[in-house]
VEXFI-414884 format. One record per residue (C-alpha): residue in three letters; x, z negated, y negated. Coordinates in steps of 0.25 Angstrom, whole numbers, plus 5000, padded with zeros to 4 digits. Each point is the difference from the previous one (the first is absolute). Layout:
BEGIN
ALAXZY
...
//
This chain:
BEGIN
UNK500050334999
UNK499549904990
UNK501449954997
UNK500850134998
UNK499050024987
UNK500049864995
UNK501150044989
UNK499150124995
UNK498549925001
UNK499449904992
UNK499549855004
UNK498650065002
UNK500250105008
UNK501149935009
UNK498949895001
UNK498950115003
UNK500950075012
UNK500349855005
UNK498849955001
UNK499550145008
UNK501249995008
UNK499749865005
UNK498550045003
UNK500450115009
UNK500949905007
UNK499649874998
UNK499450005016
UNK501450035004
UNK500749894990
UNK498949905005
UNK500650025015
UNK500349875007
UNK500949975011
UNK499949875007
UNK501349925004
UNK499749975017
UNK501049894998
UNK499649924987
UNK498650055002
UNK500050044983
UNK499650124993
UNK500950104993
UNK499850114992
UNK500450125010
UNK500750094987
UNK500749884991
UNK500950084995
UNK499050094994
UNK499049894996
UNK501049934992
UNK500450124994
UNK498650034994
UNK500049854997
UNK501350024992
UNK499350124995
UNK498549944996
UNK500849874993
UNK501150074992
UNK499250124995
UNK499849934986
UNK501550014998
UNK500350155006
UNK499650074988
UNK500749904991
UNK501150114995
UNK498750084996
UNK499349904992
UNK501349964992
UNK500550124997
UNK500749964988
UNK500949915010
UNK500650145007
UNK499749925011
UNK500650075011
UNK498950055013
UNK501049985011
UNK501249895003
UNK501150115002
UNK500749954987
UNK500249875005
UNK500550045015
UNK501350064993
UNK500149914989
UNK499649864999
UNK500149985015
UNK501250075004
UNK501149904996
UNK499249905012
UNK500250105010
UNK500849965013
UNK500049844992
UNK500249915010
UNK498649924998
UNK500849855006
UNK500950014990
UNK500049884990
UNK500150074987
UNK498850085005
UNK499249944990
UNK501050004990
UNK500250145003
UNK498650044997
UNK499849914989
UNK501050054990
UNK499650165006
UNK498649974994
UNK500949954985
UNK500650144999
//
């Protein structure tokens, strides 16, 4: 639920809800599971450990379009998913003039 609002909150609050959000599960997201073959411990809920990671370490740079508004910096990456991306679509990455390719997109 945190996420849905993330366009329409502040870096407070987000950080606020967050940081509740982990206390109420940080028990779960603490779980272990040990590997019987390698004998090593694992977080039992990766996935969702790295993604509050991801979260916690990022969270200086989510708000950046709200800081620098003066930039019209845009709050989601849909511009670029049918625009500066397109043209690589179905571009065969083993090709040679890969790199050639990508270097003279990023002139335009």
């Amino acid at each position: 639920k945190i996420m849905y609002k993330l366009t329409s909150t502040n870096q407070t609050i987000f950080t606020k809800k967050l940081d509740a959000w982990y206390e109420m599960y940080k028990d779960f997201l603490n779980e272990k599971t040990l590997n019987e073959s390698t004998g090593k411990e694992s977080f039992t809920h990766a996935k969702l450990v790295s993604a509050y990671r991801s979260l916690r370490t990022n969270l200086p740079y989510l708000f950046t379009y709200k800081r620098y508004k003066h930039l019209n910096i845009q709050n989601t990456t849909n511009g670029l998913d049918g625009g500066v991306f397109s043209p690589m679509t179905g571009y065969p990455l083993r090709v040679k003039s890969y790199s050639k390719f990508i270097m003279d997109l990023l002139r335009v």
